[in-house]
One Martini backbone bead per residue (centre of mass of N, CA, C, O) as a GRO file, in nm:
protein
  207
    1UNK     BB    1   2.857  -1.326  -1.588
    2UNK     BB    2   2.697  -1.135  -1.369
    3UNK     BB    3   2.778  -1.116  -1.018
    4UNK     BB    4   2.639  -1.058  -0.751
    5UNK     BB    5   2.860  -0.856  -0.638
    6UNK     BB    6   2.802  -0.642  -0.909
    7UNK     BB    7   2.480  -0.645  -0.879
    8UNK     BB    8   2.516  -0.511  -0.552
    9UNK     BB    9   2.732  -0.270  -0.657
   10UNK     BB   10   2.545  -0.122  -0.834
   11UNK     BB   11   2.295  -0.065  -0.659
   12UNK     BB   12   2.420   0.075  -0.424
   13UNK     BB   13   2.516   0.339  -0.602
   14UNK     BB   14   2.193   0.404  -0.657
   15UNK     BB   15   2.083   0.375  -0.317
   16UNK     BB   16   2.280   0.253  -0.096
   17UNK     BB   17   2.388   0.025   0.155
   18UNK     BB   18   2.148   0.087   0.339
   19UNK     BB   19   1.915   0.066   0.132
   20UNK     BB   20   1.937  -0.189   0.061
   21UNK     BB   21   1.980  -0.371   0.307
   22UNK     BB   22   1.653  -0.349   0.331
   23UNK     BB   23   1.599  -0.501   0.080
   24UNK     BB   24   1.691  -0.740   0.083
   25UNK     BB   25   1.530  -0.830   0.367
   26UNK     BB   26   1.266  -0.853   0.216
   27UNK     BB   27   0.913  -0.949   0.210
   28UNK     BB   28   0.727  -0.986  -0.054
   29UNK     BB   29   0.352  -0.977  -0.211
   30UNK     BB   30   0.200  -1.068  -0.542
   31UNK     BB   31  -0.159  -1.050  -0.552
   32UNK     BB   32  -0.135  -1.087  -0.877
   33UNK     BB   33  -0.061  -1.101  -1.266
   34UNK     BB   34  -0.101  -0.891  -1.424
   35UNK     BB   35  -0.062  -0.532  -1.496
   36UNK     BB   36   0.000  -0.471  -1.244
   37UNK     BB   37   0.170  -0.694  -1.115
   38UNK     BB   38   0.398  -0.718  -1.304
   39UNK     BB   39   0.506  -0.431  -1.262
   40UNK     BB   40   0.556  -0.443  -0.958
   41UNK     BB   41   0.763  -0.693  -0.975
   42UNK     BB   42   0.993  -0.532  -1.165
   43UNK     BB   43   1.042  -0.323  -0.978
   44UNK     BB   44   1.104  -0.474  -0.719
   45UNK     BB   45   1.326  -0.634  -0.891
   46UNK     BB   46   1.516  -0.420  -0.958
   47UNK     BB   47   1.585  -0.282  -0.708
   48UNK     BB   48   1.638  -0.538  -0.476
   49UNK     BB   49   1.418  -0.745  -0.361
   50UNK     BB   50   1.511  -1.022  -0.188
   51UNK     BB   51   1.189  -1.088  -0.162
   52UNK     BB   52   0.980  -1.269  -0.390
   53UNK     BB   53   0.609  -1.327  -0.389
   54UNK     BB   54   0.432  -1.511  -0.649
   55UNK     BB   55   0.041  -1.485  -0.712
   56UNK     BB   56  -0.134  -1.706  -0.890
   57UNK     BB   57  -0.399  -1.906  -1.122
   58UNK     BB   58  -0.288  -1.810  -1.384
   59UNK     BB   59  -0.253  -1.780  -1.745
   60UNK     BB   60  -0.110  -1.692  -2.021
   61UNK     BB   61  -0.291  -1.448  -2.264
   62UNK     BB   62  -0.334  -1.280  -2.534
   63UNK     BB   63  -0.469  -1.051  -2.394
   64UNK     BB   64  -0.249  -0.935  -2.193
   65UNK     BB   65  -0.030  -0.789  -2.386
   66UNK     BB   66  -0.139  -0.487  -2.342
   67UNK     BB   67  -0.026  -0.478  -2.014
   68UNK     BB   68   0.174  -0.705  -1.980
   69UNK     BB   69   0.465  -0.910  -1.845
   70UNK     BB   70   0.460  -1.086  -2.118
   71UNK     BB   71   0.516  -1.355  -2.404
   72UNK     BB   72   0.443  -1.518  -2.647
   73UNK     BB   73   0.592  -1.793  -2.551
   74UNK     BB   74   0.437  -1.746  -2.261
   75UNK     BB   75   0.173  -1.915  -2.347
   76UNK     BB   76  -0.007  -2.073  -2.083
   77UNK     BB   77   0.172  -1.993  -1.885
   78UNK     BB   78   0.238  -1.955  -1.574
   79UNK     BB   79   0.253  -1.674  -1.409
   80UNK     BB   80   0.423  -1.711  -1.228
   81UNK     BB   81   0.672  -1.865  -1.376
   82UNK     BB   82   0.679  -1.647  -1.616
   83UNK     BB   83   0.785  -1.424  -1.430
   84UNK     BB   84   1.041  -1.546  -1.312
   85UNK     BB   85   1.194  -1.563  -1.595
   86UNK     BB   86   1.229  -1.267  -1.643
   87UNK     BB   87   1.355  -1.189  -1.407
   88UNK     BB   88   1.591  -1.366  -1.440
   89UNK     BB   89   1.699  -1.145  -1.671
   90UNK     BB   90   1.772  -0.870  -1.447
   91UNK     BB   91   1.760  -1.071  -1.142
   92UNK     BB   92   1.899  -1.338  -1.044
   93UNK     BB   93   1.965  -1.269  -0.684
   94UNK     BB   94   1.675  -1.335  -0.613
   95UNK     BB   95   1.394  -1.443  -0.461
   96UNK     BB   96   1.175  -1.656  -0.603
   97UNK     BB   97   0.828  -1.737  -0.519
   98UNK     BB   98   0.578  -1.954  -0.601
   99UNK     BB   99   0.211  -1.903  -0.659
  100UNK     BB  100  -0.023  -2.150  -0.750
  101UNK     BB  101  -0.317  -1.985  -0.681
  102UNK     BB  102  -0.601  -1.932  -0.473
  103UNK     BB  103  -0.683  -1.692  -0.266
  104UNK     BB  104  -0.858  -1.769   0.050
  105UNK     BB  105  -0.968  -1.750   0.368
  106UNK     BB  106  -0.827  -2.048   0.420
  107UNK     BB  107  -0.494  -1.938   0.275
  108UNK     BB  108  -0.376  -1.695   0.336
  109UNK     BB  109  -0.203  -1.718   0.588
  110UNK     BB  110  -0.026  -1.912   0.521
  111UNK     BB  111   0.090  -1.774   0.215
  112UNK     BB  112   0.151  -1.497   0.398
  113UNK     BB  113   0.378  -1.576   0.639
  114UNK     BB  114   0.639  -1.426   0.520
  115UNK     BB  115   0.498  -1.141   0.427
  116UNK     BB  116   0.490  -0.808   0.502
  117UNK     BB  117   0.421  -0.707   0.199
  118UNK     BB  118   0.144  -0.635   0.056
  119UNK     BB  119   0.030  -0.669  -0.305
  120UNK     BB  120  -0.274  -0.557  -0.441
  121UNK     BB  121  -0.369  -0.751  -0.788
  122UNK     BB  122  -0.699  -0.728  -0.853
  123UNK     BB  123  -0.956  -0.762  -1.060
  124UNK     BB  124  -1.184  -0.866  -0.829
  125UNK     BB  125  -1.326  -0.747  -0.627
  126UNK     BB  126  -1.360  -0.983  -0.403
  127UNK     BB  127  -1.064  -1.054  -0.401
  128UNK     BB  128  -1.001  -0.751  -0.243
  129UNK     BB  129  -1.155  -0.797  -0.045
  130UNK     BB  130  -1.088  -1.034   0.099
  131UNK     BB  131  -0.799  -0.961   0.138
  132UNK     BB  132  -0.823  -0.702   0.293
  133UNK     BB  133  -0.989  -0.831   0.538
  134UNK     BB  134  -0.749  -1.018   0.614
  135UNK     BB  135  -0.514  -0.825   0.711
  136UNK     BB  136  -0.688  -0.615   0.891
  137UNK     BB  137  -0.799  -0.855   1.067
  138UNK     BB  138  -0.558  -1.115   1.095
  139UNK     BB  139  -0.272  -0.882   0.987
  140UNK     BB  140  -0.168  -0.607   1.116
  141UNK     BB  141   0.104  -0.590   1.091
  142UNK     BB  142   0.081  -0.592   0.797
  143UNK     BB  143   0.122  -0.422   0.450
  144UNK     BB  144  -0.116  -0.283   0.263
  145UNK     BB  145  -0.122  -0.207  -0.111
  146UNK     BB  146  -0.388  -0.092  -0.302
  147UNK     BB  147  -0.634  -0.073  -0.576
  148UNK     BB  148  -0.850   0.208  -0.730
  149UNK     BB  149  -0.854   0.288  -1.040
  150UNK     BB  150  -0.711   0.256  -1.421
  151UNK     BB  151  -0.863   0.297  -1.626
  152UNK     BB  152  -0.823   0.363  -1.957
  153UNK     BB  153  -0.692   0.712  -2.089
  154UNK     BB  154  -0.679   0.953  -1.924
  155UNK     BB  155  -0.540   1.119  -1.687
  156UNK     BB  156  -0.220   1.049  -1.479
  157UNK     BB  157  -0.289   1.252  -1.243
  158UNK     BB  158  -0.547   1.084  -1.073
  159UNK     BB  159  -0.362   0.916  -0.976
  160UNK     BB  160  -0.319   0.801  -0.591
  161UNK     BB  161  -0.193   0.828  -0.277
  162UNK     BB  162  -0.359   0.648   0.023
  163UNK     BB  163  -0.395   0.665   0.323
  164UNK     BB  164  -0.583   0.487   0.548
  165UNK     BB  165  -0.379   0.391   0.765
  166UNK     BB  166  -0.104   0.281   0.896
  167UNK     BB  167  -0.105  -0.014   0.683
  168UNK     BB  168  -0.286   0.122   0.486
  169UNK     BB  169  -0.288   0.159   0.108
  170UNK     BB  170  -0.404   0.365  -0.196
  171UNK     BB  171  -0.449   0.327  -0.559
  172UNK     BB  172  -0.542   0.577  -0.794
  173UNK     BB  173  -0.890   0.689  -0.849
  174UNK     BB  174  -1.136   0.531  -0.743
  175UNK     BB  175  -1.369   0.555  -1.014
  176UNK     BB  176  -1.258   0.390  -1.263
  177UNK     BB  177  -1.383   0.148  -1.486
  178UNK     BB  178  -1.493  -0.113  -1.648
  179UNK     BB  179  -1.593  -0.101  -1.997
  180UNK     BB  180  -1.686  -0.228  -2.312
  181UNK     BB  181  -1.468   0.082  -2.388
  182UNK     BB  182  -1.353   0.115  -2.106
  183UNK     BB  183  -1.050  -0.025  -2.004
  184UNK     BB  184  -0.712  -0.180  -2.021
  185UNK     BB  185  -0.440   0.040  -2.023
  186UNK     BB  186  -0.077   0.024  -1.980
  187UNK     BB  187  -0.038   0.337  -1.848
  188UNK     BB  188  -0.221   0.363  -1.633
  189UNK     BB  189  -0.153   0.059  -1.525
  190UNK     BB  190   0.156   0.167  -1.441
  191UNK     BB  191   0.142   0.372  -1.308
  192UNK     BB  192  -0.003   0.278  -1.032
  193UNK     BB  193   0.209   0.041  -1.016
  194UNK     BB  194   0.422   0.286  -0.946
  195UNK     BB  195   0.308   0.296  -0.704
  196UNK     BB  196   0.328   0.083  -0.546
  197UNK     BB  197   0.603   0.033  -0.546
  198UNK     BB  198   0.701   0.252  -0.382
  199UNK     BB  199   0.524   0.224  -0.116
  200UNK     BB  200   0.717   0.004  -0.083
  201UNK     BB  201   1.001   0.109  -0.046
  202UNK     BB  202   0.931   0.286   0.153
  203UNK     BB  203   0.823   0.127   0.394
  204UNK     BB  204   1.123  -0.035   0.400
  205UNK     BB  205   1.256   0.160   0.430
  206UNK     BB  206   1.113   0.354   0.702
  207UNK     BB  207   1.072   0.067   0.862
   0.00000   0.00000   0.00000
């Protein structure tokens, strides 16, 4: 087994002990667990992101794996619960937080009270903006990174990363839609989700 010393020693190796340490000492929060989600929380959680809380109340379903990170053996489970398990087998010593629930206006602020930067990765536009309006408006120091745009297969020239304030940032390309054509497939879907997680650790590092 590999122990935390020589995974955290790695770590710097790849990114620098100052880097590290402000990883480490971070509270990420991604809200929504499908192609978006799951692709961030690998992302961050590869990083050496400290603190990292996955929150979402669906559970793996079939059709997730043309571009979600879960495996057939756990269809059925809490998405929350099957990716804090895929993590600890290539990042064992980061604290991951489970939250299976459904956030809405009057849960939101409870739930993210300990998280500094928020990835929203929701599929339902509804769920999108409630959640951005809550943050912008109720949470104003934290950092919320969001997406739109990222349907379908043309080129991932078009996803990109844009501050809309000093604390929100967007990614995507902003105009592809799904529809029963064109849909959510893993290579678009992933471009999108590595700008999220990079404006996470830039975030992070930078400030």
């Amino acid at each position: 087994m590999v122990t935390r010393e020589e995974m955290r020693q790695a770590l710097e190796m790849r990114h620098t002990k100052k880097v590290q340490d402000k990883l480490e000492k971070s509270h990420v929060a991604v809200c929504g667990l499908g192609g978006l989600g799951s692709a961030i929380a690998f992302s961050l959680a590869r990083c050496g992101v400290g603190h990292l809380h996955l929150i979402d109340f669906d559970r793996v379903d079939l059709t997730n794996l043309n571009r979600q990170q879960y495996a057939i053996e756990q269809l059925g489970m809490e998405k929350p619960y099957a990716l804090k398990k895929e993590i600890e087998r290539f990042a064992p010593y980061i604290e991951v937080k489970t939250t299976f629930m459904k956030l809405t206006e009057d849960n939101v602020e409870d739930v993210l009270a300990e998280d500094m930067y928020i990835c929203e990765a929701f599929d339902v536009p509804e769920q999108k903006a409630m959640l951005t309006n809550a943050i912008l408006e109720r949470m104003p120091e934290k950092y919320l990174v969001g997406a739109s745009g990222m349907a379908g297969y043309d080129t991932g020239n078009t996803i990109k990363t844009r501050k809309i304030t000093e604390h929100y940032y967007l990614c995507g390309d902003g105009v592809s839609q799904i529809t029963e054509s064109y849909g959510l497939m893993a290579p678009r879907v992933m471009i999108c989700a590595g700008h999220q997680a990079n404006t996470i650790i830039k975030l992070i590092v930078e400030t």
